[in-house]
N, C-alpha and C positions, 0 to 999 in steps of 0.2 A: 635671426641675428646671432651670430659668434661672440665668445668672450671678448676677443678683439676689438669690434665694431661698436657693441654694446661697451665696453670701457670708455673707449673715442668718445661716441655718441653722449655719455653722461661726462665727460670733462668738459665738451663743447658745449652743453647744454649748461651745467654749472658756472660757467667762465662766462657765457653769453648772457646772463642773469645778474652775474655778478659784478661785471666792469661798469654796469649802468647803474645799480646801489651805490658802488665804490667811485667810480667819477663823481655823480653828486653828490653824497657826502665828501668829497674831497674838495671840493669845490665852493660848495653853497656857503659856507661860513664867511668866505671871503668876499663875500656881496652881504652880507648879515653885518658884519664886521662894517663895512664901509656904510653901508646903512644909517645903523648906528653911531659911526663917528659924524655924521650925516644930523643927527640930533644933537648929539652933542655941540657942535660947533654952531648951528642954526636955533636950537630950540622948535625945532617946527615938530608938532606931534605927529606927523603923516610918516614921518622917518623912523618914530618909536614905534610908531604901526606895522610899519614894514617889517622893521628888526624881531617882532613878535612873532610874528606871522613865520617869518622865514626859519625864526631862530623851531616851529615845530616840525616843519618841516625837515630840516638837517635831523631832529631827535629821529622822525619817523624812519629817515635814510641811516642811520647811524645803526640804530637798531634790525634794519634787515639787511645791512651789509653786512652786521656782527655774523649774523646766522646764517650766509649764503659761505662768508669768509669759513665758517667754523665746519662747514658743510663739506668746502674743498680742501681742506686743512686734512682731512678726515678721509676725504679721495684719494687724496697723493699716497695716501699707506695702504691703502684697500684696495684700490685697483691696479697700482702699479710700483710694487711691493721690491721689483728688482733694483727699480731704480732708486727709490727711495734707501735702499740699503745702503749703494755708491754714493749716492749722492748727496745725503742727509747730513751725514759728516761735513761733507765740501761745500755745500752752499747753505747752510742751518745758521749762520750768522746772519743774515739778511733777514730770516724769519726772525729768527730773538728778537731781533730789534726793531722789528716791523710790530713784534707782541709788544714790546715796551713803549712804545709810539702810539697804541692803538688805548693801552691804559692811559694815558697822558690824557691823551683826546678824550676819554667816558671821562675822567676825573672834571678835565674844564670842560668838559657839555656841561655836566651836573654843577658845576659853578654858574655857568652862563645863566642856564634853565631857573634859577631857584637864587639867584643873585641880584636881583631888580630890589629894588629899594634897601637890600643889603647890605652890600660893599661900595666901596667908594668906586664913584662913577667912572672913573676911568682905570681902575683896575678891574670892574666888574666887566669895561670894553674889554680889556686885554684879556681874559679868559676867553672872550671866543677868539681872539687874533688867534690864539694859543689849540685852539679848536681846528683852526683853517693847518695853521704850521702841522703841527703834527699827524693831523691828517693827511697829508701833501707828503709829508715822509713816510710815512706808511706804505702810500701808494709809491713812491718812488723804492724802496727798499723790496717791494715785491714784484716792481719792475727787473731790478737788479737781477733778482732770483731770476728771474726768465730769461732775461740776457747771457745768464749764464749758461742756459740748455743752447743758444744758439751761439755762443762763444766761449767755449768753455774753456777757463783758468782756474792756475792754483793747486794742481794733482800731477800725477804722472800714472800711468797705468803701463805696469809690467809684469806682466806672466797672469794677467785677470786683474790683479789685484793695483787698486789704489791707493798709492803712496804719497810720500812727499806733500803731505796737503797743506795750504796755506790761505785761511778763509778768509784772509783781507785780500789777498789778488784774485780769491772767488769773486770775490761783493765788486769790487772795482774791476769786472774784467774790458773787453777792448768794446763791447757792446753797450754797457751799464750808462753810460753817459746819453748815448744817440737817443736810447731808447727811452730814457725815462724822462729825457728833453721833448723830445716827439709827443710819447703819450701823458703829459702834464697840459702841454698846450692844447692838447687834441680832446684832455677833458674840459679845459675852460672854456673852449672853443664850442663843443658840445651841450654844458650845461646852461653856458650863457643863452645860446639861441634857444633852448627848449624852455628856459626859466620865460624869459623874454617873449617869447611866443603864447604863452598861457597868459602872461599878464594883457598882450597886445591884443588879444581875444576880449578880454574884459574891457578895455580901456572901446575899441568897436564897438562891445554890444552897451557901450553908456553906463557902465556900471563899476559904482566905485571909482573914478575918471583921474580923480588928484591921487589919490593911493597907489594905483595902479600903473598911472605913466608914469612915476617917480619909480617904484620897482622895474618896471620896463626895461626903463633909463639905465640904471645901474645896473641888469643882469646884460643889456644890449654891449654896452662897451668893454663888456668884459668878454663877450662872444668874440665882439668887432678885432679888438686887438689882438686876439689872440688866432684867429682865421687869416687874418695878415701877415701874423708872423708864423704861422703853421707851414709855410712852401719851405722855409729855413731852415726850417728844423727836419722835413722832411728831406732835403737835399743833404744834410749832413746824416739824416740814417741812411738813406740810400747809396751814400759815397760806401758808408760801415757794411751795408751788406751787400758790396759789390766786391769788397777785401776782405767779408769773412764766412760768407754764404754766396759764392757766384750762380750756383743752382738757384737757390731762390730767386734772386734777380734774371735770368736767363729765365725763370717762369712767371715772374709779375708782367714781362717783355713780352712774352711767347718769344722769345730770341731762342730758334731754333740752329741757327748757323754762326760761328764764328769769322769774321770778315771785316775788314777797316771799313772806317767811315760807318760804324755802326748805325742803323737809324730810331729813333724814336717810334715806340705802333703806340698812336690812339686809337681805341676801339680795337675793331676787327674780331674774327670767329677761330679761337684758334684750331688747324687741323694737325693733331699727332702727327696721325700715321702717314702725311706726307710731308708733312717737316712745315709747313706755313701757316699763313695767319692770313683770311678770305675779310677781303671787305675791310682792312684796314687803312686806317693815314698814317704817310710813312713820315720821318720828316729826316731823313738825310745827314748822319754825324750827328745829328743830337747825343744820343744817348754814349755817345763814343767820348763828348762835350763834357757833356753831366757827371760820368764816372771819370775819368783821367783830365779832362782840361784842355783838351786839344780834340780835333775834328776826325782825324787819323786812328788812331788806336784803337785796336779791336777790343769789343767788351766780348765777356768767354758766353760761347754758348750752348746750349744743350748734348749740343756733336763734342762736346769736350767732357761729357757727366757722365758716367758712366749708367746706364738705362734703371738701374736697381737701384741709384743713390737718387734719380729724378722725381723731384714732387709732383702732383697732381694741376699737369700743367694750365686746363682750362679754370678751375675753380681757383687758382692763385691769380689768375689772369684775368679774370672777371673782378675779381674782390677788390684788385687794383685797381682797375680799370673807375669802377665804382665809388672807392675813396678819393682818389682824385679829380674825379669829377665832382664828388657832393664838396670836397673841399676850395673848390674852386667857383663853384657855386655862392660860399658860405663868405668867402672874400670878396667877389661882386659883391653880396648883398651888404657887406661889412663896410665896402665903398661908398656905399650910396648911402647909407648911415651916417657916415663922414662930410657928404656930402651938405645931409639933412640939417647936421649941427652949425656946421661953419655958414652954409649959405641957405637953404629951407624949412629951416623952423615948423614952418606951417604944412609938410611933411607926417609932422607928428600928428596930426588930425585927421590927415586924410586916410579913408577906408583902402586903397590902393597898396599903402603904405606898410599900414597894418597888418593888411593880409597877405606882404611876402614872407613878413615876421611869423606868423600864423602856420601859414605852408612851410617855413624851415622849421616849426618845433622837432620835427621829429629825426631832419636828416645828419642832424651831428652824429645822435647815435647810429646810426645808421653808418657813416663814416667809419665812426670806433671802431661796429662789429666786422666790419669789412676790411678794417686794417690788423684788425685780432687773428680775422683767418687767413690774411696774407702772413702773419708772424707764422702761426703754428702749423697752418697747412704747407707754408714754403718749408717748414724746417724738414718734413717730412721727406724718408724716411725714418727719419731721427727723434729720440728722443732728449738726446745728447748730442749737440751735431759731431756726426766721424765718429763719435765713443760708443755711445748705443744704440740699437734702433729699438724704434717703438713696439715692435712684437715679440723682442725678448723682455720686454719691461713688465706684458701684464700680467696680471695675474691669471695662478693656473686655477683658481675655483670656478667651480660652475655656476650657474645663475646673475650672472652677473647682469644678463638682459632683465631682469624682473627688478633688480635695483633703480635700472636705467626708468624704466615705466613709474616706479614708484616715487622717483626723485623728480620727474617730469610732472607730476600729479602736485607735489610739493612745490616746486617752482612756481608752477602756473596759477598755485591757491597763494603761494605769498604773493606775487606780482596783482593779485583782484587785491588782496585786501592791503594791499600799498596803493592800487588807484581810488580806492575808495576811499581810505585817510583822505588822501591828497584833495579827493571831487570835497569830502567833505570841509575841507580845511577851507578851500577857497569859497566853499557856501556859506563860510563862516565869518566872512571878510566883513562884511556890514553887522554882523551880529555880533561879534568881538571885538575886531580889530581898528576899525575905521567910521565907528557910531558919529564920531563928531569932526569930522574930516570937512573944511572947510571947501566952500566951493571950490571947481575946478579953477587953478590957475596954472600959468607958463612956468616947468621946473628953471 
């Protein structure tokens, strides 16, 4: 493995590690939060149970996002030294304040955590509102950053050198919006079915039954709504990356040829080297529809990119392919949830029921990672789209494959001893949290 590969290889790894820490912790507070006011307004102590429960949960995510965030914080300079040079200057405001956002959040965790019978009860809730909020900016403010490698504002580059910089129309550049709308939903979307599906595991196997359908409950409709409104936000980043990345889009597509009446490919295999897409469903103007608004207009396609600016067209087009299926998936299941409340209640008992909750714990994430590699793999060859590409960026030291092994070793030892907090925490549920949890009743 080259310094090149080896660089890739440990950002991919780092980043695929780390959007799953940073999603839940971004997220989980805001079902801790409703929880909670969940108690407050009811007095029911199964609410205060929950709010316990979750509120260590979030501590556990909190603290291996710190260290995965602090990890890649510490990549960006180390393996790709060039760019960090350019671009430090031009997009370093989105970080500030992503560091100031992330102090906020450790200050009220550590309020929330250690604030039970301390503060007044309803300023001790708003320490964790305060927990979910700047969490959520966090993640949106390093979304920013990233928008900015695939829309980059704010500079001018003349004779090498970067000029003219302006790091407020960095932060805000034409991408900043789609994308940090896209992956906000897409982590609620994610945490709710995976929160949700661990609880619906428990509520199945008869254990803990009032504690656990009530957590359910509240991580479900946070998934639910938020996999409904996930096509939306995806139609509006796919407008953004059809007017500021046409390669990417041309390879999410496998749209090899530029021609009216463009058609939509579900599925299919795509083949390079003779320009198509084997075994696909075509559907005729769609995707001519989806990008411009009319059935006519050609979306640009590959035969318009120049072959050295082309991303790695099967694996962007698989990644796609993939996300929108498991997302599509996630809003069926998000339907019949809708269903269950307004007209099946008794849903909520059945084993059936249960266990599609159960089978989607895992494919939100799943979705993320798949829409992660359609962002960075479509950007490619870029690390800057049009500014720089990714193989003048890395760095010229050697060994940088034995980093990669080393960091993969670390990864995969934090990831055991996060599943095992977590196995343990929910072992813990009758032994702390829900000793006196009154019989199962209808939330």
């Amino acid at each position: 493995m080259d310094n090149f590969m080896a660089a890739r290889s440990q950002m991919a790894l780092s980043l695929g590690f780390h959007i799953i820490f940073s999603c839940i912790g971004m997220v989980m507070p805001f079902f801790m939060a409703v929880s909670h006011f969940m108690w407050l307004r009811t007095g029911n102590p199964v609410y205060q149970n929950v709010t316990k429960a979750w509120s260590k949960g979030v501590a556990i995510f909190f603290a291996t996002g710190a260290v995965s965030g602090t990890v890649l914080s510490f990549e960006l300079g180390l393996l790709w030294p060039t760019f960090m040079k350019h671009a430090g200057p031009i997009f370093g405001m989105p970080f500030s304040l992503e560091g100031t956002a992330f102090f906020i959040e450790a200050i009220a965790l550590g309020f929330f955590l250690y604030g039970w019978n301390r503060f007044n009860r309803w300023f001790h809730w708003f320490t964790g509102v305060v927990v979910g909020i700047s969490g959520l900016a966090s993640g949106i403010l390093v979304v920013a950053a990233n928008a900015w490698m695939n829309t980059p504002a704010g500079f001018d580059v003349v004779n090498g050198k970067y000029i003219n910089i302006d790091p407020i129309k960095a932060m805000f550049n034409p991408a900043w919006f789609s994308q940090a709308l896209h992956m906000s939903i897409a982590a609620f979307a994610a945490t709710g079915f995976a929160v949700a599906g661990v609880h619906a595991l428990m509520v199945m196997r008869k254990q803990n039954v009032n504690f656990h359908l009530r957590a359910f409950k509240i991580a479900a409709i946070f998934g639910v709504v938020a996999a409904i409104l996930q096509p939306l936000s995806g139609d509006i980043s796919a407008k953004m990356v059809a007017k500021t990345q046409p390669a990417k889009l041309a390879a999410m597509e496998a749209h090899f040829v530029t021609r009216p009446y463009t058609p939509l490919i579900i599925g299919g295999i795509p083949d390079v080297k003779n320009k198509k897409v084997d075994y696909a469903i075509e559907l005729p103007g769609l995707l001519s529809f989806m990008v411009h608004d009319d059935f006519k207009t050609p979306v640009t396609g590959l035969d318009k990119i120049p072959e050295k600016d082309q991303p790695p067209v099967a694996v962007v087009h698989y990644a796609f392919q993939l996300m929108v299926a498991l997302g599509m998936l996630m809003m069926a299941l998000g339907l019949l949830y809708l269903i269950a409340i307004w007209k099946k209640r008794s849903w909520f008992g059945k084993r059936w029921f249960l266990k599609l909750f159960i089978w989607a714990t895992p494919i939100g994430f799943i979705a993320v990672e798949a829409g992660w590699t359609v962002t960075e793999v479509g950007r490619q060859p870029w690390i800057i789209q049009g500014v720089m590409r990714t193989a003048d960026a890395v760095t010229p030291m050697p060994g940088v494959a034995y980093s990669f092994y080393l960091f993969t070793a670390v990864y995969f030892t934090l990831s055991i001893a996060v599943i095992f907090l977590l196995y343990r925490q929910i072992k813990m549920v009758p032994v702390i949290y829900d000793k006196e949890t009154p019989k199962p009743v209808s939330a």
